[in-house]
C-alpha positions as a printed Julia matrix, in Angstrom:
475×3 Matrix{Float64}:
  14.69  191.02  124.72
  11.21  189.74  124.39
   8.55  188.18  126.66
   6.86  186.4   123.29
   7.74  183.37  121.47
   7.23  183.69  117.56
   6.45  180.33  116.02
   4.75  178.7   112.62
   1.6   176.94  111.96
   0.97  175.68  108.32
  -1.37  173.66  106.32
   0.18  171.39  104.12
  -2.08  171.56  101.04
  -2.35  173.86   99.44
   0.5   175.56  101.52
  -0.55  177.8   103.88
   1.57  179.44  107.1
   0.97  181.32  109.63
   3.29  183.62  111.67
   1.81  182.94  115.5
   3.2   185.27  118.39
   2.75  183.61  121.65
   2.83  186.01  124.95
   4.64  183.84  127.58
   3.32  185.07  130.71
  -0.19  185.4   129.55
  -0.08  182.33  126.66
  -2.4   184.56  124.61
  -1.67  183.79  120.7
  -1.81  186.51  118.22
  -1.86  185.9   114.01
   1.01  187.94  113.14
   1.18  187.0   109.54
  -0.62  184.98  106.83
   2.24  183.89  104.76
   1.72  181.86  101.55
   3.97  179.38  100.03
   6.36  177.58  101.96
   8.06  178.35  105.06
  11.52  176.42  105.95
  13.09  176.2   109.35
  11.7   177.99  112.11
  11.23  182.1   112.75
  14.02  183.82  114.51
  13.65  186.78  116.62
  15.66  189.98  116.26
  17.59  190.5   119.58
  16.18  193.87  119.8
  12.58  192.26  119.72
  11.38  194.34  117.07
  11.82  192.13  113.83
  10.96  187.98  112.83
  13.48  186.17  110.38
  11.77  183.73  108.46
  13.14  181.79  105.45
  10.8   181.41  102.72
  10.96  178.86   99.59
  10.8   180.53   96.16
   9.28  178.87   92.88
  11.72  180.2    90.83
  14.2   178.51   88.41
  16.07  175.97   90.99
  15.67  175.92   94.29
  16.3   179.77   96.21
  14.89  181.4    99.2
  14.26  184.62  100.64
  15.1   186.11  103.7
  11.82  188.48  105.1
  11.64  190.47  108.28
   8.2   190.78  109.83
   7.59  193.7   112.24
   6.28  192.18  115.21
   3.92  194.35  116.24
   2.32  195.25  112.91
   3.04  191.95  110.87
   4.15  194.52  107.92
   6.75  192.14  105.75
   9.83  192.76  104.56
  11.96  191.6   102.01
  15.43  191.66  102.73
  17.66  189.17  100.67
  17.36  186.23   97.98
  19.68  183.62   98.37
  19.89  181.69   94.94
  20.74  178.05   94.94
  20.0   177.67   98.47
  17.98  175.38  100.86
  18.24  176.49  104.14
  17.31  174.7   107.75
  17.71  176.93  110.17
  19.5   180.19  110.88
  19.62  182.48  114.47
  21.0   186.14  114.57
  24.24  187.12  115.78
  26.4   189.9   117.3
  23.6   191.86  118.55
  21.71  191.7   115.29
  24.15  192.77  112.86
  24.62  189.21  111.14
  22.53  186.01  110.89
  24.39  182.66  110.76
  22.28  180.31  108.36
  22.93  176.61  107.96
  21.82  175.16  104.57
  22.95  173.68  101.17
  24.28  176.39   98.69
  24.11  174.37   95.71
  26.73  176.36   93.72
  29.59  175.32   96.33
  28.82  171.91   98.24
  26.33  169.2    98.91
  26.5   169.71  102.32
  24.87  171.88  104.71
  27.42  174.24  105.74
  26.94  177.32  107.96
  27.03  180.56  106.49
  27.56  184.48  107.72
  24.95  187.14  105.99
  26.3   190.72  107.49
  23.12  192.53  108.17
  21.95  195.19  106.98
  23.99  194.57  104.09
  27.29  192.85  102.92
  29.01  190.11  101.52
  28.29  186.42  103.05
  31.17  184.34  104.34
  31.6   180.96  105.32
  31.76  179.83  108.66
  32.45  175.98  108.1
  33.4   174.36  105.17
  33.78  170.33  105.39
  31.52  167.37  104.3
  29.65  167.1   107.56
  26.22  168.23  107.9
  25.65  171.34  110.24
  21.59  172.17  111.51
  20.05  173.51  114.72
  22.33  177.0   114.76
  21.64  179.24  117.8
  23.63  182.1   119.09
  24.9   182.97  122.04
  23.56  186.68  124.24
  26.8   187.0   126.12
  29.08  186.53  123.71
  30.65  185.9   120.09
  29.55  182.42  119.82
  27.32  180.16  117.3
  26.2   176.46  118.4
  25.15  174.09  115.82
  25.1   170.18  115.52
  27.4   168.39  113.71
  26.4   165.33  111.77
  28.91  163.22  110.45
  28.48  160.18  107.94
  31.55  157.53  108.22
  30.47  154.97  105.52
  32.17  151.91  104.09
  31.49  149.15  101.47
  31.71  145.16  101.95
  31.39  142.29   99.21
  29.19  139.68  100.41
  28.38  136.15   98.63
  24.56  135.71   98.56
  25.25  132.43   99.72
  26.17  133.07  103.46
  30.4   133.28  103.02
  32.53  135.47  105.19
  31.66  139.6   104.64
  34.78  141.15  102.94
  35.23  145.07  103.42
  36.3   146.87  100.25
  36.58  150.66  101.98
  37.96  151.61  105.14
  36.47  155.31  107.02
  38.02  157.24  109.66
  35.59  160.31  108.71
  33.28  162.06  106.41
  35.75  163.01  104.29
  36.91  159.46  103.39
  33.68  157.68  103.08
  32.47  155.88  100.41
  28.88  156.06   99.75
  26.2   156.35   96.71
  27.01  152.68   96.02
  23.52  151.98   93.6
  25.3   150.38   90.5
  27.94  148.0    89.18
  30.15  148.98   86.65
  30.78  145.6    85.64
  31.48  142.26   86.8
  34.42  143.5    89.42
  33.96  146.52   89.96
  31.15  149.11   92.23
  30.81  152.34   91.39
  30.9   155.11   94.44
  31.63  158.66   95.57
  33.63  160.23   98.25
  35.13  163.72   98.55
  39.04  164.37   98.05
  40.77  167.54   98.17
  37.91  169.4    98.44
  35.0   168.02   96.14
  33.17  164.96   95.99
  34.66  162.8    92.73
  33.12  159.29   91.4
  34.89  156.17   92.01
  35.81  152.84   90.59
  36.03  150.05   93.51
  37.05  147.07   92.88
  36.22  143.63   94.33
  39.64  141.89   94.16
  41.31  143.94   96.54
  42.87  147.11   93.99
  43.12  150.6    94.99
  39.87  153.03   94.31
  40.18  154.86   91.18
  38.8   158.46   90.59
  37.07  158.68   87.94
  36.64  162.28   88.0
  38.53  165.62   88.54
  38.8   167.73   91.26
  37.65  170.87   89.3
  34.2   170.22   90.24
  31.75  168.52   92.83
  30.72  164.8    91.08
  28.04  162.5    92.52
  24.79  160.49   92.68
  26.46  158.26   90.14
  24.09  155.78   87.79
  26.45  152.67   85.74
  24.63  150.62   82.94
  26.3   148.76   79.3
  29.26  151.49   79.61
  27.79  154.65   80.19
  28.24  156.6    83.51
  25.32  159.2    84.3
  25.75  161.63   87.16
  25.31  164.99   88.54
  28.0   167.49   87.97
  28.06  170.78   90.48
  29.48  173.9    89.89
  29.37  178.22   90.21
  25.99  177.89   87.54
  24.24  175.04   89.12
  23.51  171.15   88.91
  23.67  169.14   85.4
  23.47  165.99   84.23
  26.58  164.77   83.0
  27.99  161.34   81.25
  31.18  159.52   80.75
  31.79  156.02   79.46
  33.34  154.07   82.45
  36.45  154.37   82.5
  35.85  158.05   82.92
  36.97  159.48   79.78
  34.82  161.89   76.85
  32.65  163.57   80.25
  30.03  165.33   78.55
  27.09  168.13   79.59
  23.39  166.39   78.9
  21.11  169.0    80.7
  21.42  172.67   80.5
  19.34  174.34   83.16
  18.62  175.9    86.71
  19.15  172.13   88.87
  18.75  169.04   86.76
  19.2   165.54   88.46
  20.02  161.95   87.52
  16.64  159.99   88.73
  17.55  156.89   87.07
  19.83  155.5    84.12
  18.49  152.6    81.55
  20.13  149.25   81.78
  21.09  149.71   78.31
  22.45  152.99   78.75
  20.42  155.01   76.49
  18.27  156.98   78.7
  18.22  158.65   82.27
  15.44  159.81   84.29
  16.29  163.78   84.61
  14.5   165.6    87.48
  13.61  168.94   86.87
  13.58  172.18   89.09
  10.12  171.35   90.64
  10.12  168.67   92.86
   9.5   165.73   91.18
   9.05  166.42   87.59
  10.37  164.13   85.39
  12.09  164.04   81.43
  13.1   160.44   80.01
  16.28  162.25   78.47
  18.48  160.21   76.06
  21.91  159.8    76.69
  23.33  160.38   73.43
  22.48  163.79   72.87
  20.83  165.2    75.57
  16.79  164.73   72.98
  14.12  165.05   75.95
  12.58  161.91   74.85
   9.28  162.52   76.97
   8.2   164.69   79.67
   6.67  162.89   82.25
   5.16  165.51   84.26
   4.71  165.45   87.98
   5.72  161.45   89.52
   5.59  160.52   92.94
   7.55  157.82   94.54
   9.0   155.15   91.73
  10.21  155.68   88.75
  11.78  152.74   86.94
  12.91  151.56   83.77
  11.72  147.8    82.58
  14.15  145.4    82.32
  14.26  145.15   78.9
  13.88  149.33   78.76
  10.97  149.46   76.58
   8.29  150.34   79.34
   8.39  152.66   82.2
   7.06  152.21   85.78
   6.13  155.72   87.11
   4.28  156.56   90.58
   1.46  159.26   90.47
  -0.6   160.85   93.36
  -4.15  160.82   93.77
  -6.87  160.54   96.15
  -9.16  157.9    97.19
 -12.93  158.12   98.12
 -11.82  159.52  101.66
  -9.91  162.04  100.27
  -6.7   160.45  101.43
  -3.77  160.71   99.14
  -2.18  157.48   97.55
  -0.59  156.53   94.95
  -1.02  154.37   91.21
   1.69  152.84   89.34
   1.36  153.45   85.53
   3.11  151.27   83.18
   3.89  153.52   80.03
   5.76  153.18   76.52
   9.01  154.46   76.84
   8.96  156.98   73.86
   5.18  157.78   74.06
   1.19  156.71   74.46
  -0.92  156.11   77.09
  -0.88  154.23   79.97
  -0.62  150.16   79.03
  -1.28  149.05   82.87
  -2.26  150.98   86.04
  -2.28  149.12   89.48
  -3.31  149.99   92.93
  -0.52  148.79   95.81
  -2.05  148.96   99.4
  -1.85  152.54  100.94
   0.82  151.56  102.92
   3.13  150.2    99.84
   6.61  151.55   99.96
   9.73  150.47   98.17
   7.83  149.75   94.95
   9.85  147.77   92.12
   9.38  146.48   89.05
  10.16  142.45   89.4
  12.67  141.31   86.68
   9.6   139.25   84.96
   8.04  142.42   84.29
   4.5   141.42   84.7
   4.49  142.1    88.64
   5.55  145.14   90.84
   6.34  143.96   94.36
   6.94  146.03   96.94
   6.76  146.61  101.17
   3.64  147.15  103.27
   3.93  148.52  106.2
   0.29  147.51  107.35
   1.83  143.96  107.47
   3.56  143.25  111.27
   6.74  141.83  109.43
   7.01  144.9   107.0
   6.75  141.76  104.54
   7.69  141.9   100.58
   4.25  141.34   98.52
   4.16  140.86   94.83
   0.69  141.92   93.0
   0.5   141.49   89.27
   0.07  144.11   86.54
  -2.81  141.91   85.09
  -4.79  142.72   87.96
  -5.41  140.72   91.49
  -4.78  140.78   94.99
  -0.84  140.54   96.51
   0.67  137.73   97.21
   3.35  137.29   99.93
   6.65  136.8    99.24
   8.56  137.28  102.14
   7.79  135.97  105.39
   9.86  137.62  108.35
   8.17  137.44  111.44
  11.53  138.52  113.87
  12.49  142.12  112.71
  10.62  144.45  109.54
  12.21  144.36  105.86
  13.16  147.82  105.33
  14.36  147.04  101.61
  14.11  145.2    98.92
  16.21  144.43   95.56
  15.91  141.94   92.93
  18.95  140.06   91.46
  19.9   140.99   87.65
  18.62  137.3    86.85
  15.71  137.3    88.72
  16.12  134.48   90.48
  17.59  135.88   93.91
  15.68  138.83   96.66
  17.73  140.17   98.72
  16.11  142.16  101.76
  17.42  144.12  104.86
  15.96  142.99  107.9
  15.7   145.55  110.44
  15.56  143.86  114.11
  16.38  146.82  116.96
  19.52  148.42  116.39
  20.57  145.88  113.91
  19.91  145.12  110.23
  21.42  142.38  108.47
  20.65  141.33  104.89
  19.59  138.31  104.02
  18.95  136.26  100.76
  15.92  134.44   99.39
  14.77  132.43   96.4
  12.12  134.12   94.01
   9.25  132.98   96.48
  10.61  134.41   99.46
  12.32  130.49  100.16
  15.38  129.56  101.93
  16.31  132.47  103.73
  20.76  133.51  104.42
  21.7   135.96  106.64
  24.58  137.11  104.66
  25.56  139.61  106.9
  26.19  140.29  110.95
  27.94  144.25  111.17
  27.94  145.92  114.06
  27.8   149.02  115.07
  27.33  150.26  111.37
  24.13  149.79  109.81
  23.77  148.91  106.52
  21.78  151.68  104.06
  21.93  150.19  100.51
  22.75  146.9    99.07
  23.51  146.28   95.02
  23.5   143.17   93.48
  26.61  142.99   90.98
  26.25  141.43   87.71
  26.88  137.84   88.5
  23.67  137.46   90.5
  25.93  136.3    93.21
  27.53  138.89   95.36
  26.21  142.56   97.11
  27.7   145.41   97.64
  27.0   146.55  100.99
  26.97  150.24  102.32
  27.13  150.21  105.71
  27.38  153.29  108.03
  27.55  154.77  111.29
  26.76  158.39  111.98
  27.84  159.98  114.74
  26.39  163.51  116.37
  27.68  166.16  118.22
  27.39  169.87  119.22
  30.11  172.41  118.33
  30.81  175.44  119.59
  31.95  178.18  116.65
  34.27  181.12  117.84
  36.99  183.38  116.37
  34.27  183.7   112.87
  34.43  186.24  110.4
């Protein structure tokens, strides 16, 4: 046992932590350790008071971590494990120091955060949980053979609404996380959404249809399948398995699957609407490859983008955020419109600091977007020629938390966010003749996709319920 509290301070940029020890009765601080790079979660103290866990993000090829022990009286560090393919969020030790239980994603086994044994000084890890909830917040009991965590569950399901106010019909029907339906962000054609939820195990890719027909899997159970992109026939998504995450494609009905990326953890970031090309994002956060769907050709590297990236309509151009700083050294970011296979930039425009939820409108000579400096969380538009925004929207009860255009163009549909609710409601191109299309309750919607007839929306709505387990009986 200790009478100090060990705790991190950090400096976002560049990264920068340090390793503070905090005496309790006297509230005197001490610098234990100057640690560069990035720490993750918070320290843990060895029962015995002698040694400081702290999980520390690697730069290597995909994402990893490593495990050090600082002594906590000299600071000296030591390396004791690399975890590959891991992102924790927090970990506490266990039976007297012989084992740490970490919660985090191991990326060559699930998408979820699960909660993990590492034997200490050595051994073999073992899973403690293994579900598709979310686990976080693990602490350890003194007195006993115990681990608390919280549980986080997501129970999602999808509606079809009619953009013109009609009665919501639900498509999907969850009891728990392990028969939701989520990742709803395309249409595979005119009747049907395209989804994943887990089954037996893994998460597959589904075909939903709008006419009331079973779900269809569209993949296998032999591996973890998700973030799923549809466009002119071609399915894009990631693929997980024992050597990591790819970028896979299938034609949509599921058949021919194919490997497109071969590399530490690659990630669908966006799929053309004619199905040619995908947005691939690489092992560092953020970096982007325009990769072409036919035989994997990286098209362009993209470097470094930050917030949107988006294909034109008409997939010749590309709409790519990049950071910078303004004259106050505040960081912000510019909108580039670039050629799709090469050349500089053809456009550059400057959204408000507070943009967010930048898209490219179906006319392609305008970006609109949210700004949160606006009361009403309103929907601008602000041209690529250069200009101030214009409002589009004009919600003065509740904020617009999202925006998407209709295929055609002539339809916005926005989620208005008014307490605990948020409905989504329709407007004309100029932000005219507002529907609420929707009333749920208690879920709350997350994503909305227009199908292909400019008409309906999918809906994802959601609830997500908390609680905190106790763990016995582990191994």
């Amino acid at each position: 046992m200790t009478n100090s509290s060990g705790f991190a301070r950090a400096k976002p940029e560049p990264a920068q932590y340090w390793l503070v020890v905090l005496d309790l009765a006297t509230r005197h601080e001490r610098n234990l350790a100057d640690i560069a790079g990035r720490m993750i979660g918070a320290p843990a103290w060895s029962p015995d008071g002698k040694e400081i866990a702290v999980s520390l993000g690697d730069t290597g090829p995909g994402p990893q971590c490593t495990i050090a022990l600082f002594d906590a009286r000299s600071g000296h560090r030591r390396d004791w494990v690399k975890l590959p393919h891991t992102i924790p969020v927090s970990f506490a030790w266990v039976r007297g120091g012989t084992a740490i239980a970490m919660a985090g994603q191991y990326l060559g086994t699930s998408t979820y955060r699960q909660i993990t044994l590492h034997p200490y000084p050595a051994g073999a890890p073992s899973r403690i949980t293994n579900d598709f909830n979310q686990y976080g917040n693990v602490s350890a009991s003194l007195s006993d053979d115990a681990i608390a965590a919280v549980r986080s569950s997501l129970i999602s399901s999808i509606y079809l609404a009619d953009a013109n106010g009609s009665a919501v019909r639900r498509l999907t029907t969850a009891t728990g996380s392990e028969n939701s339906f989520t990742q709803a962000r395309s249409a595979l054609d005119t009747m049907t959404i395209l989804c994943q939820s887990p089954r037996n195990g893994v998460l597959q890719i589904w075909a939903v249809g709008t006419a009331g027909e079973a779900p269809r899997a569209l993949t296998g159970t032999d591996a973890n399948a998700f973030n799923p992109r549809a466009a002119a026939g071609i399915i894009a998504f990631d693929r997980l398995d024992s050597t990591g995450i790819q970028v896979w494609v299938m034609n949509s009905s599921g058949g021919t699957p194919r490997q497109l990326t071969h590399g530490a953890r690659l990630q669908v970031a966006g799929l053309s609407r004619d199905g040619r090309y995908v947005f691939v994002e690489g092992e560092t956060v953020g970096h982007l490859t325009l990769t072409s769907t036919a035989d994997g050709r990286v098209v362009r590297d993209l470097g470094v983008g930050w917030g949107t990236a988006e294909f034109s309509p008409d997939t010749r151009s590309l709409l790519l955020g990049r950071a910078e700083s303004d004259a106050q050294g505040h960081r912000r970011t510019r909108y580039e419109v670039l050629p799709l296979e090469g050349g500089d930039a053809m456009s550059v425009v400057r959204p408000p600091a507070d943009a967010v939820d930048v898209r490219w409108e179906p006319g392609e000579r305008s970006v609109t977007f949210i700004d949160h400096a606006d009361s009403g969380w309103n929907v601008f538009r602000m041209s690529l020629d250069g200009g101030a925004p214009v409002r589009v929207t004009h919600v003065t009860d509740g904020r617009v938390v999202l925006h998407e255009w209709s295929p055609d163009g002539r339809r916005l549909g926005i989620l208005v966010r008014n307490g605990a609710r948020t409905d989504l409601w329709v407007t004309d191109a100029e932000g005219r003749k507002p529907v609420r299309v929707t009333q749920l309750s208690p879920e709350i919607i997350t994503r909305i996709v227009w199908m292909n007839d400019s008409r309906h929306l999918i809906v994802e709505a959601s609830t997500r319920p908390a609680d905190v387990v106790l763990i016995r009986d582990f191994r």
